[in-house]
C-alpha positions as CSV (number, residue, x, y, z in Angstrom):
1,X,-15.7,22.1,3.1
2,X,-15.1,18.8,4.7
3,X,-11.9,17.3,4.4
4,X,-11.0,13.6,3.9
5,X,-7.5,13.1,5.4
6,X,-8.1,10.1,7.9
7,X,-9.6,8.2,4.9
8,X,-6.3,9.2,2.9
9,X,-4.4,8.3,5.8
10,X,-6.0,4.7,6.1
11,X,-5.8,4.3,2.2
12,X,-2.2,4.6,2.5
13,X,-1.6,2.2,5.6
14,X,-4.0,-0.8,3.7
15,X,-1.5,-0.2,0.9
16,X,1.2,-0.3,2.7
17,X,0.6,-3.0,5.5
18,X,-0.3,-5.4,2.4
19,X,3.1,-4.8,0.6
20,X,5.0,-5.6,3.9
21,X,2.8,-8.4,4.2
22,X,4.2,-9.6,1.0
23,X,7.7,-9.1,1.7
24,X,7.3,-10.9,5.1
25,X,5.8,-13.9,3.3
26,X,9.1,-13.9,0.6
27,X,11.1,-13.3,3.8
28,X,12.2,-9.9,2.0
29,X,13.6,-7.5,4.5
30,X,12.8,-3.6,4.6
31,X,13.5,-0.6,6.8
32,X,11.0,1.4,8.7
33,X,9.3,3.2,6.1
34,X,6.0,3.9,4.6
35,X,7.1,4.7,1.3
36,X,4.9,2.2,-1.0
37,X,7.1,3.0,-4.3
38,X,10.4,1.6,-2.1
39,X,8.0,-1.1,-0.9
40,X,7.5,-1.9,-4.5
41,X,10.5,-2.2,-5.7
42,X,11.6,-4.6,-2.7
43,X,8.8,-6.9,-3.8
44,X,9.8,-6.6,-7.7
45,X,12.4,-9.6,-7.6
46,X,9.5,-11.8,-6.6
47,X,6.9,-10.1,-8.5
48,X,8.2,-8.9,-11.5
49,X,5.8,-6.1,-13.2
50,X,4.6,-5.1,-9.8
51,X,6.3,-1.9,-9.6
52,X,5.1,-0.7,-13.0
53,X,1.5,-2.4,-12.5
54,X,1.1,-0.6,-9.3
55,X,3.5,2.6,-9.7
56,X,0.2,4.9,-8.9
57,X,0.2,3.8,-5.2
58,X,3.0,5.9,-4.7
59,X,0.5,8.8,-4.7
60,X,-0.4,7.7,-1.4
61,X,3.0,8.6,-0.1
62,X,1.7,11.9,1.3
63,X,-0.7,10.5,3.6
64,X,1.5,8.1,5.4
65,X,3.2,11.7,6.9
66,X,1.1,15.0,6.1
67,X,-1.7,13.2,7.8
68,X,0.5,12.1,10.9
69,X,2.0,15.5,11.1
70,X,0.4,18.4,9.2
71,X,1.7,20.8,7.3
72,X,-0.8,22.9,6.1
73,X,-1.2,21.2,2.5
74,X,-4.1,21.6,0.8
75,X,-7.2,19.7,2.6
76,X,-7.9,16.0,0.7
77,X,-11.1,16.5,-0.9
78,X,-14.2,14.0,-1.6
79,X,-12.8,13.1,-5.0
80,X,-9.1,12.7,-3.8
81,X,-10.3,10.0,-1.0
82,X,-11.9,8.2,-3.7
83,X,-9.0,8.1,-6.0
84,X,-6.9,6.9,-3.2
85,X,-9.7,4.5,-1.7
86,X,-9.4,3.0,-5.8
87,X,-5.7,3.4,-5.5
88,X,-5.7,1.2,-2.1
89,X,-7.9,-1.8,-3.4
90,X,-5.9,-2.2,-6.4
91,X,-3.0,-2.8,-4.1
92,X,-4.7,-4.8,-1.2
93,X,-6.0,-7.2,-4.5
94,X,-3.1,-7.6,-6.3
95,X,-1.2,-8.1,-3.0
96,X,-4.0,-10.7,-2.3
97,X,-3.8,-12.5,-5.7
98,X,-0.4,-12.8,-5.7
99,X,-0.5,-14.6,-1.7
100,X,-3.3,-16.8,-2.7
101,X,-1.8,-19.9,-3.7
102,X,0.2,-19.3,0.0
103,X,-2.7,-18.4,1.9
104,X,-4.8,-21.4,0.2
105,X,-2.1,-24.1,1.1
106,X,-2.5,-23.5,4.5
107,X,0.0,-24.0,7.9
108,X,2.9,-27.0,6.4
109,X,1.6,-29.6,8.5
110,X,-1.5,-28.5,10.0
């Protein structure tokens, strides 16, 4: 049976790398981590609702370390990747919603 951990893997880092995104942006600081639901509740001062809206991201969690290092977990299956794939946009296009007005007004003074 194939298994689908890099996709898992890379599902979690889109998540991820678009909530720090965020928190750069608000000039929100955070520690080294990978853990979205911590993540999410850093961003939730700025973007109340978001932890709630996106609280099933934190199912990603366990790709941003069994992938990385393995522990012998159960192999991520077709359906799984999916789910997290589905679990990964929602972040990246909320994330993105939420920067647009930012991204649309461009470099102040350029």
């Amino acid at each position: 049976m194939p298994s689908y951990e890099t996709a898992g893997f890379h599902a979690q880092q889109a998540a991820e790398k678009a909530l720090k995104a965020f928190l750069v942006r608000h000039q929100i600081d955070f520690t080294r981590t990978h853990d979205l639901g911590e993540l999410l509740r850093l961003a939730e001062p700025v973007a109340p609702g978001i932890t709630r809206k996106l609280a099933d991201a934190e199912r990603l969690n366990r790709h941003a370390v069994e992938t990385r290092y393995p522990t012998g977990a159960t192999p991520v299956s077709r359906e799984e990747a999916a789910r997290d794939l589905a679990l990964a946009t929602d972040v990246v296009e909320n994330v993105r919603t939420l920067l647009q007005p930012y991204l649309d007004a461009g470099r102040p003074g350029g």
